[in-house]
C-alpha positions in Angstrom: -82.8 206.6 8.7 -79.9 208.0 6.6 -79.7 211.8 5.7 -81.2 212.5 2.4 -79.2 214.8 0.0 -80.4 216.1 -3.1 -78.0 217.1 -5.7 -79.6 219.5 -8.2 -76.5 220.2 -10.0 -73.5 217.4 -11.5 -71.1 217.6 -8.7 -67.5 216.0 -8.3 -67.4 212.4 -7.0 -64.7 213.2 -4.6 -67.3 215.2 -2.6 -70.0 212.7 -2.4 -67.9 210.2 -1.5 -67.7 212.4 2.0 -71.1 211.4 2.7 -70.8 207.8 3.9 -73.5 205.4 2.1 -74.7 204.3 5.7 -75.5 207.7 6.8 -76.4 209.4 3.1 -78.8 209.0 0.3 -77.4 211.5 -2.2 -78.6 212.1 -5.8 -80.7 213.9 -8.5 -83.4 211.9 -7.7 -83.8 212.2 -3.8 -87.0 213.4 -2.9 -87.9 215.2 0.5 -85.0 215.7 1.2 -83.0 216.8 4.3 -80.3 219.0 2.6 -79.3 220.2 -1.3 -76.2 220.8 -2.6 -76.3 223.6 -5.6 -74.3 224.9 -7.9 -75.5 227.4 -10.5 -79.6 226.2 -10.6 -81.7 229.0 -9.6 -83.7 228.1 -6.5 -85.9 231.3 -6.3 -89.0 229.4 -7.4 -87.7 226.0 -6.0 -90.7 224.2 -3.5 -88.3 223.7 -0.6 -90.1 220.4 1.4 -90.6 220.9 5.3 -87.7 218.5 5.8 -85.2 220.4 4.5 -82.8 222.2 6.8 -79.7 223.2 4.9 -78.5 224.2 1.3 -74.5 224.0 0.3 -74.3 225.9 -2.6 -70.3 224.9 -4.0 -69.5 228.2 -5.1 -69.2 232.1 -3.6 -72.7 233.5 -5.2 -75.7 233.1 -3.7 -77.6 234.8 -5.7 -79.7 232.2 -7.1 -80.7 231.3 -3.4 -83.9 232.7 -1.2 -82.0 233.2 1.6 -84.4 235.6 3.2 -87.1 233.2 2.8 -85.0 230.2 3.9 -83.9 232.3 7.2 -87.7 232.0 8.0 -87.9 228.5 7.6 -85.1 227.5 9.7 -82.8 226.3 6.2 -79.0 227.0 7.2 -77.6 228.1 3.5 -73.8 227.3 3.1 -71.5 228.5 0.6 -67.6 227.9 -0.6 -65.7 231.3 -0.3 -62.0 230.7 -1.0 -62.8 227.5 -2.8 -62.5 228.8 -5.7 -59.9 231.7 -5.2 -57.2 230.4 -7.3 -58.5 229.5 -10.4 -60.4 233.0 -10.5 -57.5 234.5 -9.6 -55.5 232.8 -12.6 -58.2 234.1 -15.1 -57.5 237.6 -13.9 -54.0 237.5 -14.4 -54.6 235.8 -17.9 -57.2 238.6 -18.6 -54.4 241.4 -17.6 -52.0 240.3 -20.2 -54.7 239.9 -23.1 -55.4 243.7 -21.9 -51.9 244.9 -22.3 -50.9 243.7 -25.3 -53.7 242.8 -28.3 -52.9 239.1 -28.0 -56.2 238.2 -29.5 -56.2 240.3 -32.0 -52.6 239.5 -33.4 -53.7 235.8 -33.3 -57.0 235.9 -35.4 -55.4 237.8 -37.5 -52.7 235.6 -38.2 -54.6 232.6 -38.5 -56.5 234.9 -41.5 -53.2 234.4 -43.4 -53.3 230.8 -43.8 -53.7 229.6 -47.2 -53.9 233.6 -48.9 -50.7 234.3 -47.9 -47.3 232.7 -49.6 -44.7 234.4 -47.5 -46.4 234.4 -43.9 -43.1 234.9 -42.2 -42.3 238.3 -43.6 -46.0 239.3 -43.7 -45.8 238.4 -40.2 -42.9 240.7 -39.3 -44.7 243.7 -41.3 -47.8 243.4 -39.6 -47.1 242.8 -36.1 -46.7 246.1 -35.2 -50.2 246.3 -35.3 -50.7 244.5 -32.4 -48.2 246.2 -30.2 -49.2 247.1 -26.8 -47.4 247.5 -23.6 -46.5 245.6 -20.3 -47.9 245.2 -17.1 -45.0 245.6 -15.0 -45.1 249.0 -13.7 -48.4 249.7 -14.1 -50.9 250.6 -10.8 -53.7 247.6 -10.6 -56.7 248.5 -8.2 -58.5 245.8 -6.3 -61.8 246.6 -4.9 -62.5 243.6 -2.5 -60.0 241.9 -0.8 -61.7 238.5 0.2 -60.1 235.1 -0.7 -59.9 236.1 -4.3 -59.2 240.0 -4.2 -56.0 239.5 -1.6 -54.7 236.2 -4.4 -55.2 238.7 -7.6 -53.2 241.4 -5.2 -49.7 239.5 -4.4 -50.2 238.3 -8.0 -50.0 241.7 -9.5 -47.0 242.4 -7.2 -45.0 239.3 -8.3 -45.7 240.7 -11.6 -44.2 244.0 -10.6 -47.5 245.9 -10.9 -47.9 248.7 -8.0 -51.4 247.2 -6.5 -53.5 249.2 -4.2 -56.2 247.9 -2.7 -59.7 248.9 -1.0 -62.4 247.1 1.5 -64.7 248.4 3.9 -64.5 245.4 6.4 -60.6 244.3 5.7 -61.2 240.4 7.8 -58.1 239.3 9.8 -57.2 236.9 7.9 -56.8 238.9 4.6 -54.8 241.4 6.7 -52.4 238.6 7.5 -52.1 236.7 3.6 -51.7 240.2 2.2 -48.5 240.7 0.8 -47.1 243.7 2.7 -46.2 246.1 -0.8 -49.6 246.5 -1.4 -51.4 250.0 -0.5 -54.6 249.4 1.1 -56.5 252.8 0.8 -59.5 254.3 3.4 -61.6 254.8 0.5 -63.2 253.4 -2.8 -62.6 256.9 -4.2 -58.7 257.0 -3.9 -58.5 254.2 -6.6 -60.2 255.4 -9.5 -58.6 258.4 -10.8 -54.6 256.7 -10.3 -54.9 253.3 -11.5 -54.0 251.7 -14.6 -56.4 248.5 -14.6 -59.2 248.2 -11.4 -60.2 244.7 -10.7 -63.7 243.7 -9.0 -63.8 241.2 -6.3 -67.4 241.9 -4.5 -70.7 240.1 -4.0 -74.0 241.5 -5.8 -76.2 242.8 -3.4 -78.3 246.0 -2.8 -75.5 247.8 -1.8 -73.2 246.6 -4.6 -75.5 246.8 -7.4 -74.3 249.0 -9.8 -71.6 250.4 -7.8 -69.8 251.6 -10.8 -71.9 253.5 -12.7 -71.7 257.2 -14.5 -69.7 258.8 -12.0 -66.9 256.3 -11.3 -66.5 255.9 -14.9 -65.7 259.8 -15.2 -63.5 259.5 -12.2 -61.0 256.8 -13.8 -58.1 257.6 -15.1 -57.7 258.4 -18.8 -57.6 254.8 -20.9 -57.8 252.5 -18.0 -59.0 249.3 -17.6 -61.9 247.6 -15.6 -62.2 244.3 -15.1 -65.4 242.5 -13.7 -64.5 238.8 -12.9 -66.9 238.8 -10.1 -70.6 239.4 -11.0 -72.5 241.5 -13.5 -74.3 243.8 -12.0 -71.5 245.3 -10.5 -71.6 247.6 -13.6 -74.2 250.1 -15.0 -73.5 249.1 -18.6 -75.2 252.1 -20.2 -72.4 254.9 -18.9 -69.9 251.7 -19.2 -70.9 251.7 -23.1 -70.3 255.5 -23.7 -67.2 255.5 -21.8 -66.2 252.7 -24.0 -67.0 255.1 -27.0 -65.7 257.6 -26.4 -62.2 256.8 -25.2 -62.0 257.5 -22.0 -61.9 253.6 -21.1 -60.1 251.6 -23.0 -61.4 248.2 -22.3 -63.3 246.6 -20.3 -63.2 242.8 -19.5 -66.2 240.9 -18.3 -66.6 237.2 -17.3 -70.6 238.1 -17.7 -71.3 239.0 -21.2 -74.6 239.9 -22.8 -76.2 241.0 -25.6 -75.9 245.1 -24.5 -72.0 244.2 -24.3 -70.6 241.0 -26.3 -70.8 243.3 -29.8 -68.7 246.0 -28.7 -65.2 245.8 -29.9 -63.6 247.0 -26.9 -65.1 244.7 -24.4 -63.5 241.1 -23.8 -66.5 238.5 -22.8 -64.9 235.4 -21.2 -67.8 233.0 -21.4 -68.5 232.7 -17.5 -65.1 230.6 -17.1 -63.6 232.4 -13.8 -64.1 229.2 -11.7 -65.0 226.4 -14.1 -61.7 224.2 -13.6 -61.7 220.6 -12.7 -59.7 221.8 -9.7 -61.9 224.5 -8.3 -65.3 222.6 -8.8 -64.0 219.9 -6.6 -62.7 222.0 -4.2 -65.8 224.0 -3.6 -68.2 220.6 -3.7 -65.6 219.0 -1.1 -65.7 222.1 1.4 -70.1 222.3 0.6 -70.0 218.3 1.6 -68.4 218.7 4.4 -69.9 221.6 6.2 -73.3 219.6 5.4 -72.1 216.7 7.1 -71.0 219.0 10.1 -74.2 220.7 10.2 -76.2 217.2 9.7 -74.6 215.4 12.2 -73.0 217.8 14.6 -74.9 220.9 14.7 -71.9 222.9 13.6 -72.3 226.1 11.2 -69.5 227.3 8.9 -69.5 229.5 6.4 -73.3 230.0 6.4 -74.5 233.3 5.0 -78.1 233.4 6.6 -77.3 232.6 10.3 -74.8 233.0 12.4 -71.3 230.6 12.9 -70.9 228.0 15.7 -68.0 225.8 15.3 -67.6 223.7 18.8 -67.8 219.5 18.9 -70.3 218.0 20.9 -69.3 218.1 25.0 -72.6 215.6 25.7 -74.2 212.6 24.6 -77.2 214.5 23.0 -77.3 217.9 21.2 -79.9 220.3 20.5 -79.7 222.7 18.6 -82.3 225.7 17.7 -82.8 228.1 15.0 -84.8 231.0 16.3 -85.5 234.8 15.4 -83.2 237.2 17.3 -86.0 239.5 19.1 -84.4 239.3 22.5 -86.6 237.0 23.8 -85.0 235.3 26.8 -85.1 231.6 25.0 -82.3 229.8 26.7 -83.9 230.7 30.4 -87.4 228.5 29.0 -85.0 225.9 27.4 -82.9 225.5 31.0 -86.4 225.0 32.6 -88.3 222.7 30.3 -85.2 220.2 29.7 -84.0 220.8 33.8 -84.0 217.4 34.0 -81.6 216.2 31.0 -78.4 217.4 32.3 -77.3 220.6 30.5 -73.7 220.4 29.7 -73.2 223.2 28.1 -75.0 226.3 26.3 -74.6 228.5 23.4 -75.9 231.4 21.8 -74.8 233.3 18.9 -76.3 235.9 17.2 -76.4 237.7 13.0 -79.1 240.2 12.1 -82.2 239.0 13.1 -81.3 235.2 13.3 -79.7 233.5 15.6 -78.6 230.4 17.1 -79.0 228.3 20.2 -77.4 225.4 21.0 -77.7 223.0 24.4 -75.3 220.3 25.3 -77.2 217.3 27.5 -76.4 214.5 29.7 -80.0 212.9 28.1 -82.1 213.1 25.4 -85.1 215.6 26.1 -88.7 213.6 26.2 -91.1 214.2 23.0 -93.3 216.4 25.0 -90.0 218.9 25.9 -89.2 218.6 22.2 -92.9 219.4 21.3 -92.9 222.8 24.1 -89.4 224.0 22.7 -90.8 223.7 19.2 -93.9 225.7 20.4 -92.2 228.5 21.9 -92.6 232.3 20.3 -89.8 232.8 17.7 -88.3 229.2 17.1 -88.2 228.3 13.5 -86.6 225.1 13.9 -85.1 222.7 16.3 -83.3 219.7 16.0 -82.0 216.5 18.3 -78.7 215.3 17.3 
């Protein structure tokens, strides 16, 4: 029986050409199926089927994802982070520019002169000082986040001849390493807001990130600075945002999120949602959401998920098994070594995130039903498949 994936969002040919035709039906119109691939639909009041063990959504957010609710049920929920890093990052960049100078306003208003104007050129010339703002280069950006897209937007900014400092709690490895080596990474959120020119948002919304910039940041910033929120809108309390935005102290901010409290006020820039909507970045993050559901599907291997924990190694055995279970210490892998003693355990695995975790045996023979049936049984196990 192929794998069944449902697709409740358009996404890029390229990627579902990944999924063979004899191993795959993919579509809008799959039903119970075995895996769904998501882009911006909001699954929160979505009827997930009992067959369904993973969810790819192509994108960073995963906010419009249960993923408490699918950690109970054993569904492995993928995402895409870095898929989309460039094109993000190129918005950003465009959006600093617009900031320095009033680009937009200069345009509209010269577009106003055609046909009441009979000598544009030198009407032109008068009016463009107007417009005039200054550059970039030279200026101190901030970057809260430095993930896929923060650490791009950084060594932009420095290319640009921007001074760039930059702040994360949990700097990974591999940001530390792409980093380019002139920018300051600070020990705390609170030695960016009172020095830099323009501060840049590069963070997930979550309960700990919800509002993060609020009344008090606002007051910290310095004097006719910048904020930029490219990444989700709730980063920002938009009430103390507004009155800052009133009453000078900020002089702009830009959002890619707008809505009605914000998209009338004259110093706000809303950019219609367009950070990663490129031809370019939708493919990449429905090629790298195809293919870590084919991993998972066929191989048992986890990458990227944001609800349990990673396991990246190939098959060392004919047959795999792998087990999704809660994290309560129980000891799981001494009752799976005695109910399948008899298949020829290769190998073993456990990883561990939060209260989920993962458990995966390597076997000379696939495990009769009624071994199946007893591991499925046991205290804790939310879901366990036989590759």
């Amino acid at each position: 029986m192929p794998y069944k994936v449902k697709l409740l969002n358009n996404i890029a040919k390229a990627a579902t050409d990944l999924l063979p035709k004899e191993l795959y039906e993919v579509g809008e119109q799959v039903q119970s199926p075995d895996a769904i691939i998501v882009r911006s639909a909001d699954m929160h009041a979505y009827e997930r089927n009992p067959e369904l063990v993973a969810i790819a959504r192509a994108g960073a957010g995963v906010n419009n994802i249960p993923l408490e609710e699918c950690a109970k049920d054993g569904v492995v929920v993928f995402n895409t982070p870095g898929a989309n890093a460039n094109a993000v990052k190129e918005l950003v960049i465009c959006a600093l520019l617009l900031c320095g100078r009033d680009v937009l306003g200069g345009i509209t208003w010269a577009r106003n002169l055609a046909g009441c104007c009979e000598d544009v050129e030198p009407t032109v010339e008068k009016g463009k000082k107007n417009f005039v703002g200054g550059e970039i280069a030279g200026k101190t950006l901030g970057v809260v986040g430095l993930g896929a897209i923060g650490v791009k937007v950084a060594n932009a900014a420095v290319s640009l001849g921007m001074k760039v400092k930059g702040y994360d709690p949990i700097l990974s490895p591999a940001a530390k390493s792409t980093l380019c080596s002139e920018v300051t990474v600070v020990g705390s959120i609170d030695e960016l807001w009172g020095c830099c020119d323009y501060i840049t948002l590069h963070l997930p919304l979550n309960d700990h990130t919800r509002h993060m910039v609020g009344a008090q940041q606002l007051s910290a910033m310095k004097p006719g600075a910048v904020l930029l929120n490219l990444a989700r809108g709730g980063l920002v309390d938009e009430a103390p945002l507004l009155a800052a935005l009133d009453s000078g102290s900020l002089r702009g901010y830009v959002t890619d999120f707008p809505n009605e409290k914000v998209i009338s006020n004259p110093k706000v820039l809303p950019i219609p949602h367009l950070g990663a909507s490129t031809p370019e970045s939708e493919e990449n993050c429905a090629l790298m959401a195809a293919q870590q559901l084919r991993d998972y599907l066929e191989q048992g291997v986890i990458r990227n998920s944001v609800n349990y924990p990673a396991f990246d190694l190939p098959k060392t055995a004919p047959c795999r098994l792998c087990i999704l279970h809660e994290n309560d210490g129980a000891d799981l892998g001494g009752m799976v070594r005695v109910l399948l003693e008899d298949c020829g355990i290769v190998d073993t695995h456990r990883n561990e995130r939060g209260g989920a975790a993962y458990t995966v045996v390597d076997l000379e023979h696939r495990p009769i039903d009624q071994a199946i049936e007893s591991l499925r049984e046991l205290q804790g196990v939310l879901r366990l498949r036989c590759l």
